[in-house]
N, CA, C and O atoms as CSV, one atom per row, in Angstrom:
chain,resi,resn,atom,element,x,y,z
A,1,UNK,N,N,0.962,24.452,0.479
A,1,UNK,CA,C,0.630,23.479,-0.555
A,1,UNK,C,C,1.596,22.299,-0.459
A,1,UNK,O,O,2.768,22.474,-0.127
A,2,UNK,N,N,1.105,21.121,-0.746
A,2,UNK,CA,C,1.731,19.718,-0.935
A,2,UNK,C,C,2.232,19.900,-1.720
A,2,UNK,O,O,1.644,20.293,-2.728
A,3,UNK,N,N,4.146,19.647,-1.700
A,3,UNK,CA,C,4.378,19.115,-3.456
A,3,UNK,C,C,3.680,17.754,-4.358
A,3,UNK,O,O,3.276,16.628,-4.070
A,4,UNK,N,N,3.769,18.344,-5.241
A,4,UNK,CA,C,2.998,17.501,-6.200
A,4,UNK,C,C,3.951,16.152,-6.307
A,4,UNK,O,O,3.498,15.013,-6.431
A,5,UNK,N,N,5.129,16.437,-6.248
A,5,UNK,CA,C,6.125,14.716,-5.864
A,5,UNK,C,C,5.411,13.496,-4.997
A,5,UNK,O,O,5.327,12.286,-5.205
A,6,UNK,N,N,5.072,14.109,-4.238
A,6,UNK,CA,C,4.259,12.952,-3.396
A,6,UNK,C,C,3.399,12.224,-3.710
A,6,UNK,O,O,2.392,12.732,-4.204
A,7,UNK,N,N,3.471,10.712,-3.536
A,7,UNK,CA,C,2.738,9.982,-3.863
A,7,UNK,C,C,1.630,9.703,-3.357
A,7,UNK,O,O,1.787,8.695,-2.668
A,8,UNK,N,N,0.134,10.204,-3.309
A,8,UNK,CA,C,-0.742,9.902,-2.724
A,8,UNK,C,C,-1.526,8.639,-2.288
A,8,UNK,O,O,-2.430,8.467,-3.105
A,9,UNK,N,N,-1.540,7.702,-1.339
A,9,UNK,CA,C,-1.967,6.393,-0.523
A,9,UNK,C,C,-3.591,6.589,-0.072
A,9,UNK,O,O,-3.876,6.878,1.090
A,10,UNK,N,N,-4.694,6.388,-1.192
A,10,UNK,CA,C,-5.847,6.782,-0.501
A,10,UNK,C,C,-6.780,5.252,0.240
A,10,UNK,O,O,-7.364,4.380,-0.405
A,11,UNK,N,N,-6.698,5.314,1.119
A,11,UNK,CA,C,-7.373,4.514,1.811
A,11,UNK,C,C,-9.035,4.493,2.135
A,11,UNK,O,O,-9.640,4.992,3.084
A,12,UNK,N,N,-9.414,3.913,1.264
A,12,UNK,CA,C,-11.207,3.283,2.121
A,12,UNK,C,C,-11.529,2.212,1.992
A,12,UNK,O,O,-12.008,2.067,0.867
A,13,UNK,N,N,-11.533,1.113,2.691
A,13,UNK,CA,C,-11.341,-0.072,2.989
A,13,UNK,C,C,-13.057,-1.220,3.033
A,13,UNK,O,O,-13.238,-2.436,2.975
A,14,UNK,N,N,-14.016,0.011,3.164
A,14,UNK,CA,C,-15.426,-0.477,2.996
A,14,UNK,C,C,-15.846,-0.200,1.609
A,14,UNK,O,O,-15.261,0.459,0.749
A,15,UNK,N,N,-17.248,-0.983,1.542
A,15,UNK,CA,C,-17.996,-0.649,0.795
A,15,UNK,C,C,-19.737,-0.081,0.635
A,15,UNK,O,O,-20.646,-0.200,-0.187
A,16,UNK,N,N,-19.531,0.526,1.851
A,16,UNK,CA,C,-20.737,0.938,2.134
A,16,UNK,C,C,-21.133,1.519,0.859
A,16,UNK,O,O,-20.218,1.784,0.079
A,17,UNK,N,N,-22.626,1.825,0.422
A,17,UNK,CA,C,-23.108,2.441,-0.553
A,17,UNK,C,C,-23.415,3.691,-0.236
A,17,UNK,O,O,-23.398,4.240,0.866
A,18,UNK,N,N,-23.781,4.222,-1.590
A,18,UNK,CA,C,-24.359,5.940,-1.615
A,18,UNK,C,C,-25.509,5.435,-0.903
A,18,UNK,O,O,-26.037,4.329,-1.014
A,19,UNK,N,N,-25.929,6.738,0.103
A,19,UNK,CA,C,-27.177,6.572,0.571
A,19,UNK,C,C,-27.137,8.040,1.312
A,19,UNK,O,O,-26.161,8.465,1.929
A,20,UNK,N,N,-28.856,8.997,1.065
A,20,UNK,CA,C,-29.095,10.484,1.366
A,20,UNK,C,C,-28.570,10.379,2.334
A,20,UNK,O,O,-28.533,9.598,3.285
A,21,UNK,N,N,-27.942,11.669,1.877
A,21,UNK,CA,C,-27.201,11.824,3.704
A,21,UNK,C,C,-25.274,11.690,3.976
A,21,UNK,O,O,-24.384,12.438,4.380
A,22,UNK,N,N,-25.394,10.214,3.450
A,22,UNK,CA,C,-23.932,9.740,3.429
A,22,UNK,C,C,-22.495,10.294,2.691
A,22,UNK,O,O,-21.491,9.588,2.603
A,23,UNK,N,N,-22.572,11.470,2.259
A,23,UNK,CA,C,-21.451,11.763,1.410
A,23,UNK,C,C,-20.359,11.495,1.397
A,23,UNK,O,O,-19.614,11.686,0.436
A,24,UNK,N,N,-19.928,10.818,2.853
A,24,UNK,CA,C,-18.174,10.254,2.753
A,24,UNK,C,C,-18.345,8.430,3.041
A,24,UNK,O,O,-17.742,7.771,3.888
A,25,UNK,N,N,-19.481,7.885,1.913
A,25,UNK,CA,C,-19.234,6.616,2.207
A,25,UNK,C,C,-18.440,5.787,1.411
A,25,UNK,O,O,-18.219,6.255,0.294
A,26,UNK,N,N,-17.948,4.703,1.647
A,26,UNK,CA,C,-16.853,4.521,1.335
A,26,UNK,C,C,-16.758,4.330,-0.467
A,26,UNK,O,O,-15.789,4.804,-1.061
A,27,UNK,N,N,-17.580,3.784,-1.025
A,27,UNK,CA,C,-17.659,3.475,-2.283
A,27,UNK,C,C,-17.741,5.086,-3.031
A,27,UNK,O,O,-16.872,5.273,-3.883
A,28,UNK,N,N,-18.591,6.105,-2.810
A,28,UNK,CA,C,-18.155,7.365,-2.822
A,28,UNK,C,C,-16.413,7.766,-2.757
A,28,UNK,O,O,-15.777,8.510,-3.503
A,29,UNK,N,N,-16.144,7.300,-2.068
A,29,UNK,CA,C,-14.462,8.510,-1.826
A,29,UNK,C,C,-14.026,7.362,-2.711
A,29,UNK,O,O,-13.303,7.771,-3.619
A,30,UNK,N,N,-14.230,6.084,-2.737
A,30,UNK,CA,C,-13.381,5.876,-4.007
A,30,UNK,C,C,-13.325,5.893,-5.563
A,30,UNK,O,O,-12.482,5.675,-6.433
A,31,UNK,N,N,-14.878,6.326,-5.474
A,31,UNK,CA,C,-15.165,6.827,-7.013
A,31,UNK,C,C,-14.533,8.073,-7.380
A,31,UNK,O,O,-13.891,8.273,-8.411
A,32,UNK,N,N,-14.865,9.226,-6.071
A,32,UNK,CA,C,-14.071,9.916,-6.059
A,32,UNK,C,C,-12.713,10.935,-6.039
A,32,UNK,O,O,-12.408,12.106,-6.266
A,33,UNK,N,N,-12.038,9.474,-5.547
A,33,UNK,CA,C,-10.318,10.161,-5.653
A,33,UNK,C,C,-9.789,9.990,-6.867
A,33,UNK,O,O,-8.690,10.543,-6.819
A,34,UNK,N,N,-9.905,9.669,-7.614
A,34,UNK,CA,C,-9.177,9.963,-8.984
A,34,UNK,C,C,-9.092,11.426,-9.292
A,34,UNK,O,O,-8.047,12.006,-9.588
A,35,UNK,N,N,-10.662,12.154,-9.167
A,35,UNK,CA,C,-10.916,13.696,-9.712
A,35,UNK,C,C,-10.438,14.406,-8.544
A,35,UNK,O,O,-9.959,15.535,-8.648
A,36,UNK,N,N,-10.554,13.732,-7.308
A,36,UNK,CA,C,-9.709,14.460,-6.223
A,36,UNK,C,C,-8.158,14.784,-6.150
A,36,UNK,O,O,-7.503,15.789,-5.873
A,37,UNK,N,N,-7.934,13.780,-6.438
A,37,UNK,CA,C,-6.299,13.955,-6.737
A,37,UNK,C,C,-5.900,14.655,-7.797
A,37,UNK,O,O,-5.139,15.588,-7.539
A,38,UNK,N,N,-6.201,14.474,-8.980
A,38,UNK,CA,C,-6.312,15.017,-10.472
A,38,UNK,C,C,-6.111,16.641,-10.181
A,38,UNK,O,O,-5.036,17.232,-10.288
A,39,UNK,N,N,-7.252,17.174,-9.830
A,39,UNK,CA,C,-7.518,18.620,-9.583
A,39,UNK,C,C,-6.238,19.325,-9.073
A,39,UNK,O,O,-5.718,20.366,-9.472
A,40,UNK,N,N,-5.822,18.369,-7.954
A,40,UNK,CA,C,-4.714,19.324,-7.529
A,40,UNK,C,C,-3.086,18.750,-7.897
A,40,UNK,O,O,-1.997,19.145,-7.481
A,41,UNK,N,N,-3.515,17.451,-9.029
A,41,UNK,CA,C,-2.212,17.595,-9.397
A,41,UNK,C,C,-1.252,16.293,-9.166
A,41,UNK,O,O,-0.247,15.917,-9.770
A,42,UNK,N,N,-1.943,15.769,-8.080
A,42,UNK,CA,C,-0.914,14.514,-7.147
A,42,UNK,C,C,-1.402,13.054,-7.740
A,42,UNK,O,O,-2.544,12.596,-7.780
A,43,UNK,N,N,-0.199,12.492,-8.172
A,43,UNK,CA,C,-0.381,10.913,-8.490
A,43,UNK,C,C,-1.117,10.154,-7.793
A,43,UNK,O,O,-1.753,10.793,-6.955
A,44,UNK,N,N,-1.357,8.742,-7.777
A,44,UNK,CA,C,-2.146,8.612,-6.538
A,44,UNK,C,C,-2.384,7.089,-6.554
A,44,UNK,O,O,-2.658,6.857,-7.731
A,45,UNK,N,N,-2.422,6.023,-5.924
A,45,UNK,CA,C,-2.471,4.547,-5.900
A,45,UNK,C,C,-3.741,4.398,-4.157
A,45,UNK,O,O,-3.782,5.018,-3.094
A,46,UNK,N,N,-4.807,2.873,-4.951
A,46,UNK,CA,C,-5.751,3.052,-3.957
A,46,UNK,C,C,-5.251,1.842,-3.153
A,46,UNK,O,O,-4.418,1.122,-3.704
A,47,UNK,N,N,-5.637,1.556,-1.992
A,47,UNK,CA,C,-5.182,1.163,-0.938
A,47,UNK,C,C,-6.830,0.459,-0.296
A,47,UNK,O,O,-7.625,0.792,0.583
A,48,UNK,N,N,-6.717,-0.914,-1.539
A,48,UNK,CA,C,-7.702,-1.731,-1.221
A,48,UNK,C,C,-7.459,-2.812,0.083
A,48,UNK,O,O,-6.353,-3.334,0.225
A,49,UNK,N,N,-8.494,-3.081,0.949
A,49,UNK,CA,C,-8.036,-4.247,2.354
A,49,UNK,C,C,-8.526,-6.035,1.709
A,49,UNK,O,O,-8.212,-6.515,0.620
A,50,UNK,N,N,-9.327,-6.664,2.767
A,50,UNK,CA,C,-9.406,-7.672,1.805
A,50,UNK,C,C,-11.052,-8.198,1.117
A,50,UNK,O,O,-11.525,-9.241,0.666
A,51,UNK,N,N,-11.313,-7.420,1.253
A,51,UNK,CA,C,-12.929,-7.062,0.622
A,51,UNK,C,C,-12.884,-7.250,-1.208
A,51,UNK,O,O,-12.291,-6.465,-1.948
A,52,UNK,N,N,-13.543,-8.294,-1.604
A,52,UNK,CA,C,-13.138,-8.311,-2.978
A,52,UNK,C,C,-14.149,-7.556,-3.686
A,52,UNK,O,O,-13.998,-7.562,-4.908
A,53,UNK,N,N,-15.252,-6.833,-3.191
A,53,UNK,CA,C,-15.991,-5.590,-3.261
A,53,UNK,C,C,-15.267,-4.352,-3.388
A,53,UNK,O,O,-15.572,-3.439,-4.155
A,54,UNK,N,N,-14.240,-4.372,-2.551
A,54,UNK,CA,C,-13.261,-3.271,-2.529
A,54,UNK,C,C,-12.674,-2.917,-3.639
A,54,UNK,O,O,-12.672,-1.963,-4.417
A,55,UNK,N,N,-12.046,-4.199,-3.474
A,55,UNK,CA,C,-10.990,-4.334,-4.602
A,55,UNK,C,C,-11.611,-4.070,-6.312
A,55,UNK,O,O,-11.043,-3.523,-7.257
A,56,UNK,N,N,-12.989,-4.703,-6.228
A,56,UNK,CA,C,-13.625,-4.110,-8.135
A,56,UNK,C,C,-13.714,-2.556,-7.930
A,56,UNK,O,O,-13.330,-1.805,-8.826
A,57,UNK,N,N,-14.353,-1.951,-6.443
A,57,UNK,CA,C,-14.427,-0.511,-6.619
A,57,UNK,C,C,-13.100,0.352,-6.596
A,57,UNK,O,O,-13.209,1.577,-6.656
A,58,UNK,N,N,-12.025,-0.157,-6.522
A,58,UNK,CA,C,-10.711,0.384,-6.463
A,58,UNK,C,C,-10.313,-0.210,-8.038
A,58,UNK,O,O,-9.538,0.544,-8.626
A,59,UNK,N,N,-10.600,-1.078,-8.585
A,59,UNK,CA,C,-10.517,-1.401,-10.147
A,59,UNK,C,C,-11.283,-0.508,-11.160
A,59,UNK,O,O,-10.856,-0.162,-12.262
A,60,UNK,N,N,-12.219,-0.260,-10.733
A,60,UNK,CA,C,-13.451,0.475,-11.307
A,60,UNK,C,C,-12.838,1.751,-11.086
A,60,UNK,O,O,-13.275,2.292,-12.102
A,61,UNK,N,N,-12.236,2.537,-10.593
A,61,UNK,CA,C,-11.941,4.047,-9.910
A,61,UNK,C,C,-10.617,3.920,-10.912
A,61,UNK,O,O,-10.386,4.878,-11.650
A,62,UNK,N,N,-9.805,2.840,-10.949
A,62,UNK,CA,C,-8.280,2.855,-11.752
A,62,UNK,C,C,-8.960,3.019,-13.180
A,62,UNK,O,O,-8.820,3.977,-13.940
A,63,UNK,N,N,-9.688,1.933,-13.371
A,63,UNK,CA,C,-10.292,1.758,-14.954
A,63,UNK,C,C,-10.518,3.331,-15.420
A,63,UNK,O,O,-9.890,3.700,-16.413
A,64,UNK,N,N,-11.401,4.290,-14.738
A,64,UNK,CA,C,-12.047,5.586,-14.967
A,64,UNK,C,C,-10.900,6.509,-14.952
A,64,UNK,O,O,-10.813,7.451,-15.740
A,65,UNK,N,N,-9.929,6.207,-13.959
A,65,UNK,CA,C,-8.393,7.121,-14.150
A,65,UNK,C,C,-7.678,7.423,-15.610
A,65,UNK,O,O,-7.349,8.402,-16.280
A,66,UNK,N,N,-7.639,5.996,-15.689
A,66,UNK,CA,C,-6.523,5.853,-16.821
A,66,UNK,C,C,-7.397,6.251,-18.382
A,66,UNK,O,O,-6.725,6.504,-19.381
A,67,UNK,N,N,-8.891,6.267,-18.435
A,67,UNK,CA,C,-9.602,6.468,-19.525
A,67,UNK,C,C,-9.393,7.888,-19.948
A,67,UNK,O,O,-9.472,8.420,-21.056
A,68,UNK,N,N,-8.975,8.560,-18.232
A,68,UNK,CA,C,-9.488,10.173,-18.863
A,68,UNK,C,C,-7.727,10.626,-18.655
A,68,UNK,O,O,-7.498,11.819,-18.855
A,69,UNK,N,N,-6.945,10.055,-18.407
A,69,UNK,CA,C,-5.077,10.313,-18.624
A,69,UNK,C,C,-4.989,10.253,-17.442
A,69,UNK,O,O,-3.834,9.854,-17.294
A,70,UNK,N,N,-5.460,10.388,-16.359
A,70,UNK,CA,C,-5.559,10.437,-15.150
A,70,UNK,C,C,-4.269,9.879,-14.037
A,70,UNK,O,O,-4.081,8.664,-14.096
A,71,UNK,N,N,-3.546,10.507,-13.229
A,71,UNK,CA,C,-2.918,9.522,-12.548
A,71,UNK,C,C,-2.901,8.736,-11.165
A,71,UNK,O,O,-2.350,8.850,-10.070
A,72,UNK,N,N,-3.633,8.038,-11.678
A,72,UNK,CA,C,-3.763,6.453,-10.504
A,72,UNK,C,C,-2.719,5.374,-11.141
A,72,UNK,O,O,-2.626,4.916,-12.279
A,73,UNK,N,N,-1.962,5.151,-9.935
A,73,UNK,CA,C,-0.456,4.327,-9.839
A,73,UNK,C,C,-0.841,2.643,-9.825
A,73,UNK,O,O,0.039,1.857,-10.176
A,74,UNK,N,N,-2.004,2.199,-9.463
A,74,UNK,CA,C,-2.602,1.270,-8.900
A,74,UNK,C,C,-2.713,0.936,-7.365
A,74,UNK,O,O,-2.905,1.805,-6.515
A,75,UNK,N,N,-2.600,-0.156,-7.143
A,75,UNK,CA,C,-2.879,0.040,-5.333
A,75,UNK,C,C,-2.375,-1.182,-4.629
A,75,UNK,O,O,-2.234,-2.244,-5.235
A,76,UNK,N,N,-2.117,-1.053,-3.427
A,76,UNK,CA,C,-0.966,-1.309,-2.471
A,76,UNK,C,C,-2.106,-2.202,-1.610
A,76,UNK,O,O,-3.133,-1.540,-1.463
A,77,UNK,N,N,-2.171,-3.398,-1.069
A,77,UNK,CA,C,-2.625,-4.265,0.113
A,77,UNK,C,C,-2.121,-3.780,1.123
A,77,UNK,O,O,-0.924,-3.596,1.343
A,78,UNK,N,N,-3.224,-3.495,1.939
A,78,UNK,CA,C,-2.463,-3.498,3.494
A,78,UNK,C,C,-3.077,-4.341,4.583
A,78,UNK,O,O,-4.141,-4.956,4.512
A,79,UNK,N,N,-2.260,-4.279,5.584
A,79,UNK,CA,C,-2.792,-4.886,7.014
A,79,UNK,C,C,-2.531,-4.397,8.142
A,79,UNK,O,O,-1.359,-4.769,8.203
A,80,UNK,N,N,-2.682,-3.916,8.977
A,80,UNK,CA,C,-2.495,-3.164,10.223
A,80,UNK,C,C,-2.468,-3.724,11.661
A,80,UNK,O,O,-2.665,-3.108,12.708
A,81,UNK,N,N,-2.110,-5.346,11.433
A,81,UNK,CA,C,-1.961,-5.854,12.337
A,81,UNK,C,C,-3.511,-6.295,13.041
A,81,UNK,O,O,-3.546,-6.543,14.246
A,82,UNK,N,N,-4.710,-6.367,12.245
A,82,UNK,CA,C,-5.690,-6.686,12.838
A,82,UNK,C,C,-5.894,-7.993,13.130
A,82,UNK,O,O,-6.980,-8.502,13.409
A,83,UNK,N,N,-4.490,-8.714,13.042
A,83,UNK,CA,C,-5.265,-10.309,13.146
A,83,UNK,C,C,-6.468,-11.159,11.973
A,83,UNK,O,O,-7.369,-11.978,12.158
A,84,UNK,N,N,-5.984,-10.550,10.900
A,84,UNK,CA,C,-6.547,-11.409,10.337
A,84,UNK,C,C,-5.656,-12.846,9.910
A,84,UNK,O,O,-4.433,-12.895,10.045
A,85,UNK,N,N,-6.566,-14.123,9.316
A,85,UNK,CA,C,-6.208,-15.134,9.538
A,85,UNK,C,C,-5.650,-15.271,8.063
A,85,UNK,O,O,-5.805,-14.349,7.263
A,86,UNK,N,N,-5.067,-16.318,7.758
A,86,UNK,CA,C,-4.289,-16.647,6.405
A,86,UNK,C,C,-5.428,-16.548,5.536
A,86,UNK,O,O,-5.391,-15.557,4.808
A,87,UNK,N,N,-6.374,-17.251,5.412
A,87,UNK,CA,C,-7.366,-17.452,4.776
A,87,UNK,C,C,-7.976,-15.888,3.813
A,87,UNK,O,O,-8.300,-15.681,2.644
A,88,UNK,N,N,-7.888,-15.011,5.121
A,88,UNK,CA,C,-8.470,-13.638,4.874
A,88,UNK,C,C,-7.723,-12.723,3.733
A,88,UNK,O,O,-8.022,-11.834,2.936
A,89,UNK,N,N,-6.248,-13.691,4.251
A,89,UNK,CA,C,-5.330,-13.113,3.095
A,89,UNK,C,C,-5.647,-13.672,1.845
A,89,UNK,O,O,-4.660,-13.553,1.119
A,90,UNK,N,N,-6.424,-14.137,1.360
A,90,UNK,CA,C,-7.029,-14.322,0.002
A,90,UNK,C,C,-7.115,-13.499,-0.760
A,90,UNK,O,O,-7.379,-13.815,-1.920
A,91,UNK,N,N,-7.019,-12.803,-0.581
A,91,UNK,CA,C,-7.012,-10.786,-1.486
A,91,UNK,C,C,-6.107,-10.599,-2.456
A,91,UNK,O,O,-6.262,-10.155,-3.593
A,92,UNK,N,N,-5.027,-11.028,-1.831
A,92,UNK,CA,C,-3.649,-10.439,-2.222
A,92,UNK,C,C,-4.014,-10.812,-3.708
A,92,UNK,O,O,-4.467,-9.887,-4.383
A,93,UNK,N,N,-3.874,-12.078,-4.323
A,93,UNK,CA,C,-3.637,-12.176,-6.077
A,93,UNK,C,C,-5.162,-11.507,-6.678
A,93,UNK,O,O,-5.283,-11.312,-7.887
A,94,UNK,N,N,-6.226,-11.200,-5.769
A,94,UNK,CA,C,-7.042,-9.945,-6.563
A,94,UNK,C,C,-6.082,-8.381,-6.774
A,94,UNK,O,O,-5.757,-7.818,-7.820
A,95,UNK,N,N,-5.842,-8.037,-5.486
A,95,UNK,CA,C,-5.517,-7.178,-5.665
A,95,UNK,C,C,-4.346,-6.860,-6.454
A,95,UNK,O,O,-4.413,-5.993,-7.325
A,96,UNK,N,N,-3.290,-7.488,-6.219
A,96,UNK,CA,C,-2.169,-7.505,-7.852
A,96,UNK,C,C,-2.631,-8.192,-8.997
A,96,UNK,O,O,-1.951,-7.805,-9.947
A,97,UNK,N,N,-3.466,-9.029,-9.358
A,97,UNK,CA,C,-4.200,-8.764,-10.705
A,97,UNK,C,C,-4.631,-7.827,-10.995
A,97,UNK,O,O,-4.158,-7.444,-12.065
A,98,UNK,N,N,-5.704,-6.854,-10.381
A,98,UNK,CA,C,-6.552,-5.842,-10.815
A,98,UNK,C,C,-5.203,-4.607,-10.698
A,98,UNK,O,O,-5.204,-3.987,-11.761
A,99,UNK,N,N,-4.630,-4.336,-10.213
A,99,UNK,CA,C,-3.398,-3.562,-10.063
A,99,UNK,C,C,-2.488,-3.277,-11.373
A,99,UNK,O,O,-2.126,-2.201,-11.849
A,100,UNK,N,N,-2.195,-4.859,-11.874
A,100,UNK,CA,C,-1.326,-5.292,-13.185
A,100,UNK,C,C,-2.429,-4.734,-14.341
A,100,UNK,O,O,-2.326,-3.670,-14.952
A,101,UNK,N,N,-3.194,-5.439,-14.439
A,101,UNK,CA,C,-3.997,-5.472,-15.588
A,101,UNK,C,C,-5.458,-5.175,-15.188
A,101,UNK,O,O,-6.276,-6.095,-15.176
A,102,UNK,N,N,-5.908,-3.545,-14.766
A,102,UNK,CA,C,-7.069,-3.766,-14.456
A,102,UNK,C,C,-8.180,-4.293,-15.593
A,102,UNK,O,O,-8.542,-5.446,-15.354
A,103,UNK,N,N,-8.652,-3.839,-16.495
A,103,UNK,CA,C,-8.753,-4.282,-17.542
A,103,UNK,C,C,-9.327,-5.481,-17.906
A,103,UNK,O,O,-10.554,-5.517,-18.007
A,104,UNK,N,N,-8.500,-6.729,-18.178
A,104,UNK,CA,C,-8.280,-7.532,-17.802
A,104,UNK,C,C,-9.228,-8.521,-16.412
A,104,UNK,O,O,-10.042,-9.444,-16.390
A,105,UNK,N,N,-8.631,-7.789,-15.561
A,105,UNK,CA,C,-9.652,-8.463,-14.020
A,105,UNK,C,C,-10.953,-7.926,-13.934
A,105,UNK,O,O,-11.880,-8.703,-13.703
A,106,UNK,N,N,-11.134,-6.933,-14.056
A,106,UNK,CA,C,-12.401,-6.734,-13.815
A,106,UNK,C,C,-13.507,-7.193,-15.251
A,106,UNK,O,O,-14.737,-7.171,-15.210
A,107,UNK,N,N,-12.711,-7.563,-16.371
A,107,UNK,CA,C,-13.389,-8.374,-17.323
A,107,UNK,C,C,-13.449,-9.957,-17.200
A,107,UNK,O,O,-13.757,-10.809,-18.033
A,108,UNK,N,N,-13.047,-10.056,-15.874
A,108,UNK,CA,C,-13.053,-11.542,-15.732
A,108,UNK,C,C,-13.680,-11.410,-14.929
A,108,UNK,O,O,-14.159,-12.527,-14.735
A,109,UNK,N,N,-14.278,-10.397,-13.858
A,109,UNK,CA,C,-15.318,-10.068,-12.954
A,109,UNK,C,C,-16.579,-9.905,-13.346
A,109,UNK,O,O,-17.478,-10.093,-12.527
A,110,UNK,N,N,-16.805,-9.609,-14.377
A,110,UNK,CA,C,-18.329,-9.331,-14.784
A,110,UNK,C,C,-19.113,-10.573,-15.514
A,110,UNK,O,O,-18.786,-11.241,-16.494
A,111,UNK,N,N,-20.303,-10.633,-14.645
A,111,UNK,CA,C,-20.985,-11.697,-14.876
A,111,UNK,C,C,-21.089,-12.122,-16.626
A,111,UNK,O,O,-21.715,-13.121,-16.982
């Protein structure tokens, strides 16, 4: 068993949709890790890329955490050296808004 100290980094970076068949698509595992983590115990922060699709479904997954006591830490930007361009880095003040105050951002997200 994992100690429960550890901070869990869940990464899915798409937003593919539910669709028969698909059970590990990406908008799935991130609806899903809150109750995933929960169950066995481990804190946990999502690890949105620069998809601002991402980033509401990693807002949306925090929002549902914190309703039910849940622990989601918020979530961490990454880059892996793919060459993306400055521009792409546009993410970043979504993703530490929705991080700070999800709440907040994703009420400034809805039509």
């Amino acid at each position: 068993m994992i100690s429960p100290k550890v901070l869990w980094l869940s990464w899915a970076y798409g937003v593919s949709p539910d669709t028969p068949g698909a059970s590990f698509s990406d908008l799935r595992k991130i609806k899903d890790a809150p109750e995933l983590f929960q169950t066995h115990g481990y804190d946990w922060v999502g690890s949105p890329w620069h998809l601002e699709a991402n980033v509401k479904a990693w807002g949306q997954s925090l929002r549902a955490a914190k309703k039910l006591g849940q622990h989601g830490h918020g979530m961490v930007d990454t880059e892996w050296g793919t060459g993306l361009s400055a521009h792409e880095w546009g993410n970043i003040p979504n993703v530490s808004a929705c991080s700070w105050n999800v709440e907040a951002f994703l009420a400034a997200e809805e039509p």
